[in-house]
N, C-alpha and C positions, 0 to 999 in steps of 0.2 A: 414620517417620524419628526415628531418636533425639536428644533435647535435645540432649545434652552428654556428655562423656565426663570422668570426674574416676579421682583416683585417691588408694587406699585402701591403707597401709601396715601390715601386721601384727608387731607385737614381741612379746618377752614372751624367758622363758627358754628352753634348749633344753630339751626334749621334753616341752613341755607339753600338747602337741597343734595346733598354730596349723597346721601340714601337714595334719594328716589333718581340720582343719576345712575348709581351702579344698578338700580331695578332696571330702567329703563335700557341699560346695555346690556348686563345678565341674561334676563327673564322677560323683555320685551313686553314691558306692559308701566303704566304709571299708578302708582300710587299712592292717594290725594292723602291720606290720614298721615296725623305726624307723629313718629314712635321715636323717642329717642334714642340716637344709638349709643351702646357702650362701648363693642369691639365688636366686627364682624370679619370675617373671611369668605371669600368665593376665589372660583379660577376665570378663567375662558381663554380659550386658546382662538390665536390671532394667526392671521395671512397676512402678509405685506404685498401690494402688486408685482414686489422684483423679488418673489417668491421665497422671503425669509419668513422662517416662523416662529413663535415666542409661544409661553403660555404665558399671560400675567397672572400672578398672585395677586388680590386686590385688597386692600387692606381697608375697610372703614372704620373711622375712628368718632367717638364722640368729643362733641367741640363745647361742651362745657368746661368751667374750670376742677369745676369735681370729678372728673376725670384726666385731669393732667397726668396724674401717676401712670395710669394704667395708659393712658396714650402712647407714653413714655417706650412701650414695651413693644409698641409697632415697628420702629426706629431703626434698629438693628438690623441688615442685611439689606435695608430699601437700596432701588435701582433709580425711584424717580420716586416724585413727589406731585402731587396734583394738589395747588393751592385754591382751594375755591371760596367763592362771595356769592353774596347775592345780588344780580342787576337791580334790585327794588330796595336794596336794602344796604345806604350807603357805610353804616360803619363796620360794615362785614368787609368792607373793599378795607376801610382805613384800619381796621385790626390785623387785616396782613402783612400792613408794615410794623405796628407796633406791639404784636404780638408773633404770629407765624412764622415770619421769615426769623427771626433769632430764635425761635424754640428749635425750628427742622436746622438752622446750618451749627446749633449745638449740638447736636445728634449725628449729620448729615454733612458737611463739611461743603462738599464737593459735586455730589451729584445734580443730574438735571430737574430743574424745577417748571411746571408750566401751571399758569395762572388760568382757573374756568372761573368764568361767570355763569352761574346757574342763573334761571329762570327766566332766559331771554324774552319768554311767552310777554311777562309782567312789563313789558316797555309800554306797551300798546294793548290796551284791554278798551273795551267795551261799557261803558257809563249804563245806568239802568237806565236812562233815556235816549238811548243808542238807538231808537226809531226816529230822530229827530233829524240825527245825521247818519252819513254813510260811512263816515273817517272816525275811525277808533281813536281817544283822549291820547296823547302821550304823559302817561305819570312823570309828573315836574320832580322827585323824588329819585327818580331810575339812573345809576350811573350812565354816564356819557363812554361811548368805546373811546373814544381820544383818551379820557381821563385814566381809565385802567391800562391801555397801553402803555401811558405813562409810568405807572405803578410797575409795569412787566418790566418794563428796562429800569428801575429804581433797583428792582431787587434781585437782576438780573436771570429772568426768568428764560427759559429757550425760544418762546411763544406765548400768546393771550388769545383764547377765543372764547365764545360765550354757546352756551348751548341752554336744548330745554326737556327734562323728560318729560312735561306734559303731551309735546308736540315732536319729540324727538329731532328735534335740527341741533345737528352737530353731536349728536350723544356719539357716533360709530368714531367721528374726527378726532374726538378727545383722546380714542384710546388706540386708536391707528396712529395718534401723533405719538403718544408715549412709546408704543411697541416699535416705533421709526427708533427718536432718539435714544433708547436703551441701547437698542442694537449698532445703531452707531458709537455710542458712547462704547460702546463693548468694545467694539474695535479699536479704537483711539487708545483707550488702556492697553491692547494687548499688545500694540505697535509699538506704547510707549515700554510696557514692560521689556520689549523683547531689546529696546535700544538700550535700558538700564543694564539689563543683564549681559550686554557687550558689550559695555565701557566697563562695568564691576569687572570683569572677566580678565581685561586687560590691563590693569589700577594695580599699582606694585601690592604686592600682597601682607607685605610690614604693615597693612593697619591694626592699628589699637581696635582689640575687640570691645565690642557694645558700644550704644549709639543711645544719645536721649532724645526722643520723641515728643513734642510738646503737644498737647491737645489743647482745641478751645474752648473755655467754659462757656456754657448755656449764658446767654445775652438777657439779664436783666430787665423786664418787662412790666409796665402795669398796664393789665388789661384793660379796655375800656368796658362801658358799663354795657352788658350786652342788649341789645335792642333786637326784642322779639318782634318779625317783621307779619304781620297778619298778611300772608298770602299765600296761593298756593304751593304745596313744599315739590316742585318743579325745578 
């Protein structure tokens, strides 16, 4: 019987690959055609080596600006957040600073974030005159892993790794990392809860009823112009 069931929210721009990621975990297979998403739902239930089990909820969201509203409606009860880009496709990396990360921590406040790069395949392809040589071109183009790194600790992400559903490296990692830090994260709350509710317990009991709660508004953003990246949606 499985622990818990949590649920895990995917953004990022459109066709960066964040669809043909969850195909490629789901349903094991890659899917070259690009369909835009609007909202999708799946499950799949996870093992951990030290025998914890989750089901993730997966949330795909379309990364257009014509669906910001309905985005919107993913938000609510997320456990984690999968920020994704495209390795071939540099303003996908820089739109989750200047776009993403202030839409999800207005939503999101507080939960874990982990940054993918899709389409690790597109670093190194193959030139049509790839008979000439044996070493596949490096696209001058393809973000640098130092440079997203750096981006993961800007925006204070848990982890950065890059995966591919064309070729599946790292698709299982992605969501073994999530089902880790959920479940840790679960517990850090329930330890911190259980310490609140033993100092509350013991706090003279004269307090003045109700409390005001400040929430933070959504971080003002202009999107950059989206740049449709011509490559496989991997």
């Amino acid at each position: 019987m499985l622990d818990t069931s949590r649920k895990v929210v995917i953004v990022g721009d459109g066709m960066v690959g964040k669809t043909a990621l969850l195909q490629a975990y789901v349903l094991g297979k890659f899917q070259a055609d690009y369909i835009p998403t609007v909202f999708e739902t799946t499950a799949k239930d996870v093992k951990l080596s030290d025998g914890r089990q989750v089901t993730l909820g997966l949330w795909d969201t379309g990364g257009q600006e014509e669906f910001d509203q309905i985005r919107q409606l993913a938000y609510p009860g997320a456990s984690l957040i999968l920020l994704c880009y495209a390795v071939d496709c540099p303003t996908s990396l820089d739109n989750i600073m200047q776009t993403w990360v202030g839409e999800v921590r207005s939503y999101c406040p507080s939960i874990p974030l982990i940054l993918v790069g899709c389409k690790s395949d597109r670093r190194c392809v193959p030139l049509a005159n790839s008979h000439t040589s044996r070493r596949p071109q490096v696209i001058s183009e393809c973000i640098a892993p130092e440079q997203a790194d750096l981006v993961s600790k800007q925006i204070g992400a848990h982890v950065h790794l890059e995966c591919s559903a064309f070729n599946r490296a790292n698709v299982d990692a992605v969501f073994e990392l999530a089902a880790r830090f959920i479940l840790d994260n679960s517990v850090e709350k329930t330890s911190r809860l259980s310490l609140r509710r033993i100092l509350s317990f013991n706090k003279d009991k004269n307090v003045p009823n109700g409390s005001t709660v400040s929430s933070g508004k959504r971080v003002s953003t202009n999107r950059k112009s989206q740049l449709w990246c011509v490559s496989k949606n991997s």
